[in-house]
C-alpha positions in Angstrom: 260.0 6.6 15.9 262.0 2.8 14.9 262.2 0.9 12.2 262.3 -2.9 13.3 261.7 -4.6 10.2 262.7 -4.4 5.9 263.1 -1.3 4.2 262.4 -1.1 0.3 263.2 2.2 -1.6 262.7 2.6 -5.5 264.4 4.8 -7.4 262.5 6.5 -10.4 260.7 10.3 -11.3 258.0 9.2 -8.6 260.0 7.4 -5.8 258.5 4.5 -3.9 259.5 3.7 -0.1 257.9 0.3 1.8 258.9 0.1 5.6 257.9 -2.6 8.0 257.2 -2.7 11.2 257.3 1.0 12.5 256.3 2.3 16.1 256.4 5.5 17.5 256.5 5.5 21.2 254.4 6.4 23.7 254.4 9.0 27.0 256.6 8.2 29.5 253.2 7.6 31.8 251.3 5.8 29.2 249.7 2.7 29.9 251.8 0.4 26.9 255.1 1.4 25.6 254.1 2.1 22.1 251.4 4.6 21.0 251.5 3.9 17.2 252.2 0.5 15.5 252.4 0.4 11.7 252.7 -3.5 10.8 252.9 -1.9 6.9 253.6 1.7 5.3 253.7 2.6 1.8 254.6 5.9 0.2 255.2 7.4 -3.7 255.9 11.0 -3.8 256.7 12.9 -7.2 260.5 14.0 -7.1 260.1 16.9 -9.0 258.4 19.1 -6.4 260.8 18.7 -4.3 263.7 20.9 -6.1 260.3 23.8 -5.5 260.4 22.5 -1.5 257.3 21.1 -2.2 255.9 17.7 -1.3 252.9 15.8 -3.7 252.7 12.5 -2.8 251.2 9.8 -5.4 249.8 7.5 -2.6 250.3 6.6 1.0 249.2 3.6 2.4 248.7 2.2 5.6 248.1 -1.4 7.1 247.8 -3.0 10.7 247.7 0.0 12.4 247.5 -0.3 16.2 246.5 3.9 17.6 246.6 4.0 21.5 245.3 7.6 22.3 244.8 8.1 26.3 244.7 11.0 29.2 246.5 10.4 32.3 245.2 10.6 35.9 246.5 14.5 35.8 244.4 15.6 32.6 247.6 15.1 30.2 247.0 13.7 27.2 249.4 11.1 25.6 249.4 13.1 22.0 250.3 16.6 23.9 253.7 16.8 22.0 252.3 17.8 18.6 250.9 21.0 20.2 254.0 21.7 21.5 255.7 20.9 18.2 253.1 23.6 16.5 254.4 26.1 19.4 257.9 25.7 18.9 257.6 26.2 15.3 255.5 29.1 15.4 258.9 30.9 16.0 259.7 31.0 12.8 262.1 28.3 13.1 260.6 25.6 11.0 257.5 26.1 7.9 256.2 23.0 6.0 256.6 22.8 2.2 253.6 22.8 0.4 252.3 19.1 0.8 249.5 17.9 -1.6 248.3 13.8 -1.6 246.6 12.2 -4.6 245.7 8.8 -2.8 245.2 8.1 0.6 244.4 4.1 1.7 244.4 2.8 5.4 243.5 -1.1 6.0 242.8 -2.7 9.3 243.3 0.0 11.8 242.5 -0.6 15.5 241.9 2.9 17.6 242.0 2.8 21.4 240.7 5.6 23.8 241.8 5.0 27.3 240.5 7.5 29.8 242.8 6.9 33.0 240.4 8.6 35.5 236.9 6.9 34.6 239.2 3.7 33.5 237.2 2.9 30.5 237.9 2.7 26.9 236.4 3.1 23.4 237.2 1.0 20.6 237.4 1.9 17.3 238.2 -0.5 14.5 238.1 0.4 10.7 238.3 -1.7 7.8 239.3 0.3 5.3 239.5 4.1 4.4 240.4 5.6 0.8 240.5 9.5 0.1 241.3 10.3 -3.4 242.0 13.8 -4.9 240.3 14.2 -8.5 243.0 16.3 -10.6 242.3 19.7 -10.3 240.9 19.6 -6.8 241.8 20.2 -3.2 239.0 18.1 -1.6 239.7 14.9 -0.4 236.8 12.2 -1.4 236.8 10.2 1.4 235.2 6.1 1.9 235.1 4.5 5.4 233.9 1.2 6.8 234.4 0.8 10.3 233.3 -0.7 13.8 232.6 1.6 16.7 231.9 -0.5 20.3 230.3 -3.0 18.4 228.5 -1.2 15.9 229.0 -1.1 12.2 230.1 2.5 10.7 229.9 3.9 7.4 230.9 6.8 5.7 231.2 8.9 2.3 232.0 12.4 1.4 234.3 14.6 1.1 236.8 16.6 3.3 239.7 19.2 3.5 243.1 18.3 1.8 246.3 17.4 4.1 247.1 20.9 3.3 245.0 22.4 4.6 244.6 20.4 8.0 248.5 20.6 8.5 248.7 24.2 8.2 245.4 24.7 10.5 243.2 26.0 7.9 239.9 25.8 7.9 238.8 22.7 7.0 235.6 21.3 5.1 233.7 18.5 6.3 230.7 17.1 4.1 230.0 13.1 5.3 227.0 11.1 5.1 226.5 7.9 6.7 225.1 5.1 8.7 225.6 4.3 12.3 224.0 0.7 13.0 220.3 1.0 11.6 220.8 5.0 12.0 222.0 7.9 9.4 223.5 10.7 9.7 224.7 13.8 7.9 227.6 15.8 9.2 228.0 19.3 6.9 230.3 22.2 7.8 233.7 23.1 9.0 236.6 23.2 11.2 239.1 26.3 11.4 241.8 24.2 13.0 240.8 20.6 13.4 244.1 19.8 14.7 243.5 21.3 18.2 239.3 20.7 17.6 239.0 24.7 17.4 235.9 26.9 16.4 233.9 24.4 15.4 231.2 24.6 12.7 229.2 22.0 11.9 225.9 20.8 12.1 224.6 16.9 12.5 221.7 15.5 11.4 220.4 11.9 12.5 217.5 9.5 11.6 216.7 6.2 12.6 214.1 4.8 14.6 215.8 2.0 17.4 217.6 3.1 20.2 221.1 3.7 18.2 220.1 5.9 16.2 218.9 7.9 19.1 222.0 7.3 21.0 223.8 8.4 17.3 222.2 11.7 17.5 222.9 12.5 21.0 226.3 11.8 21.2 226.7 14.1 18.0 225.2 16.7 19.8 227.1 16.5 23.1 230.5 15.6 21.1 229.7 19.5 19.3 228.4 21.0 22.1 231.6 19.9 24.6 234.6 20.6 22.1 233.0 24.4 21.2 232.8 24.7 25.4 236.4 23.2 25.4 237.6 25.6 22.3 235.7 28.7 24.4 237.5 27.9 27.9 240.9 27.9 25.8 240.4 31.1 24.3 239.7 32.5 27.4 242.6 31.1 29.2 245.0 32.5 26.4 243.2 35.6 27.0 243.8 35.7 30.6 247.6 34.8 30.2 248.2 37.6 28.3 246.6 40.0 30.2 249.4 38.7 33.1 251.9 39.5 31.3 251.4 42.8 30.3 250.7 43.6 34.2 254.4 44.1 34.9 254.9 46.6 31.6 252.0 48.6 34.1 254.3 48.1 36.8 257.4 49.6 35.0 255.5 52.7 33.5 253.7 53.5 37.1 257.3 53.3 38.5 258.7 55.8 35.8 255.6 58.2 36.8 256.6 57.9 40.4 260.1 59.0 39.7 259.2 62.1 37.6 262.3 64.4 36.3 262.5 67.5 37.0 264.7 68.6 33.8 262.3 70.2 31.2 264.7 68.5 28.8 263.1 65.3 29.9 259.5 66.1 30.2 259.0 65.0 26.9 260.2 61.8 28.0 257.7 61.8 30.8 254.7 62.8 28.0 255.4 60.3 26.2 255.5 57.6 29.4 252.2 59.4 30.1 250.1 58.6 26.4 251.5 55.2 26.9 250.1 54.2 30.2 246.8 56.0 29.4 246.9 53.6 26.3 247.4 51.1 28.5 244.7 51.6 30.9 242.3 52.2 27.5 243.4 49.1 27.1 242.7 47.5 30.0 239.3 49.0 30.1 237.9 47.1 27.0 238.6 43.8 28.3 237.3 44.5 31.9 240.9 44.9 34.0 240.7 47.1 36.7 243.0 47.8 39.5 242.4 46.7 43.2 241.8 49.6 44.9 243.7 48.2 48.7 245.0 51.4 50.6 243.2 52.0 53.8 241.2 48.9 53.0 241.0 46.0 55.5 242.7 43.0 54.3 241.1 40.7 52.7 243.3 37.2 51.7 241.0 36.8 49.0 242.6 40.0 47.0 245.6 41.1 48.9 248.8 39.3 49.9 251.0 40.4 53.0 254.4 40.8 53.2 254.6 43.2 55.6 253.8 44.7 59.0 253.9 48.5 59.8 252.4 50.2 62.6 250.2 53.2 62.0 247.9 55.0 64.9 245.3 55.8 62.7 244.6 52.7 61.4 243.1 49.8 62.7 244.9 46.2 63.0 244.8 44.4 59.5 244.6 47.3 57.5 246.4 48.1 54.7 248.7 51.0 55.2 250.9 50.3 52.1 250.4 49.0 48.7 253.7 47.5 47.1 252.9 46.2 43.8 249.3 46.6 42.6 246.3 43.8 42.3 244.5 43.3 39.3 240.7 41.9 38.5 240.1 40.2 35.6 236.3 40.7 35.5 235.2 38.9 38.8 238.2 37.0 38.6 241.6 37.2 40.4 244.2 38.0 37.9 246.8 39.1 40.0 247.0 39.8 44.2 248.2 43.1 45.4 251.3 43.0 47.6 250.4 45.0 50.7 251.7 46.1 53.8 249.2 45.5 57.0 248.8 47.0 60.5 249.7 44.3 63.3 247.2 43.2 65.4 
């Protein structure tokens, strides 16, 4: 972030800060230098909350804003860095205050999408936007007026607080509308509308020219593709952490290989025992099974060579020795098994 132009600060039970000219920068690969430009920003927060490590502010606002969100030509995505800010601080290292706004106003804001590998971009211009909490409320009330490609937008409603989006809760959405010469009606919720995660909401459009149409489509497809998006990261989290629990497998097989032969330390081994059957329970439930290579010809597919040992009684390009198991992930390849082949 830099500050490029005045600073005003005043002092008082509700502090009042007004900075010019902020940017924020963008990725090293983006297509301008800067990703944010604030031409404007104006904040009041109440300075008793604070001594509690809580935040409340009395107002932010926001004007010429320039927003350049875009994916490179290698899928990466120009605002990547706040979900690996969330990762870092879901250590433990860092856990935001309690953060409640009364007064939310943004004026002239201009939105670019830039999609590297189709090379086209979306516009999105907006007006104006006020959300307001009532006193006694979490629920933001939220007015928009906007211009998407061309087309006038407006909105009304309410939504979640900044609470609740910052610490990924789920968040309520209830919006009506008009899109051109179409409405709409958006009702529902997000669980963590930060990272666009299990998504429910449902979309209702009426109109009668071709916009309204178009409106109700791209609602549709925009739900459908971030739920397939939310389910294809949920199952590669799933799959990472089935990997890494394949070389605590490998440790407890190696214990049972190496079996004592102390009855002082067959408790030991009994325990190393309940623990890999555990394992393999566990494994079980979410459809992991062992590649079953010995005496099997090789196949690249599931098996990776790193050795070649003779053996009469097999045939070339068998497997006569299994170093480190392979694992299936359903139908899928989650991990090779190191083998040992005949020559040819």
């Amino acid at each position: 972030m830099t500050l490029s132009g005045e600073l005003d600060l005043a002092f008082g039970i509700s502090p009042a800060l007004v900075v010019k000219d902020v940017t924020f920068a963008n990725a090293s690969w983006g297509s301008l230098p800067q990703m944010v430009e604030i031409e404007r920003l104006q904040a009041q927060i109440r300075l008793l909350p604070l001594l509690f490590k809580d935040l409340e502010i009395v107002q932010i606002g926001l004007s010429g804003v320039k927003v350049l969100l875009e994916t490179g030509a290698d899928a990466r995505n120009n605002w990547d860095f706040l979900a690996k800010r969330k990762s870092a601080n879901s250590a433990g290292a860092f856990m935001p205050p309690e953060i409640g706004v009364d007064q939310v106003s943004i004026k002239n804001l201009q939105l670019t999408f830039h999609r590297h590998q189709t090379v086209s971009k979306t516009q999105f211009t907006l007006s104006s936007l006020s959300m307001s909490r009532q006193e006694d409320e979490n629920d933001l009330t939220l007015k928009l007026h906007a211009d998407y490609n061309g087309q006038p937008v407006a909105l009304k409603g309410t939504i979640g607080s900044i609470h609740q989006l910052l610490k990924h809760e789920r968040f309520p959405v209830q919006l009506s509308g008009k899109f051109s010469n179409a409405a709409f009606i958006i009702d529902g919720a997000v669980d963590d509308i930060l990272n666009l995660k299990d998504i429910d909401l449902k979309a209702h459009a009426s109109g009668t020219d071709l916009a309204a149409l178009r409106l109700h489509a791209d609602l549709e497809n925009t739900k459908k593709r971030l739920t397939r998006s939310s389910a294809q990261e949920v199952a590669a989290q799933k799959e990472a952490l089935l990997r890494d629990l394949l070389p605590v497998a490998d440790g407890l097989d190696l214990a049972l290989m190496h079996r004592p032969d102390k009855k002082d330390d067959r408790g030991v081994l009994q325990g190393i025992e309940m623990v890999r059957d555990m394992l393999n329970k566990f494994f079980n439930k979410h459809d992991v099974k062992a590649i079953d290579a010995w005496g099997k010809p090789f196949d690249p597919r599931l098996h990776e060579a790193i050795g070649v040992l003779s053996h009469p009684k097999f045939p070339p390009y068998t497997v006569v020795k299994v170093e480190q198991k392979g694992y299936l992930y359903g139908d899928k390849l989650l991990r090779p098994a190191q083998v040992v082949v005949t020559p040819q």
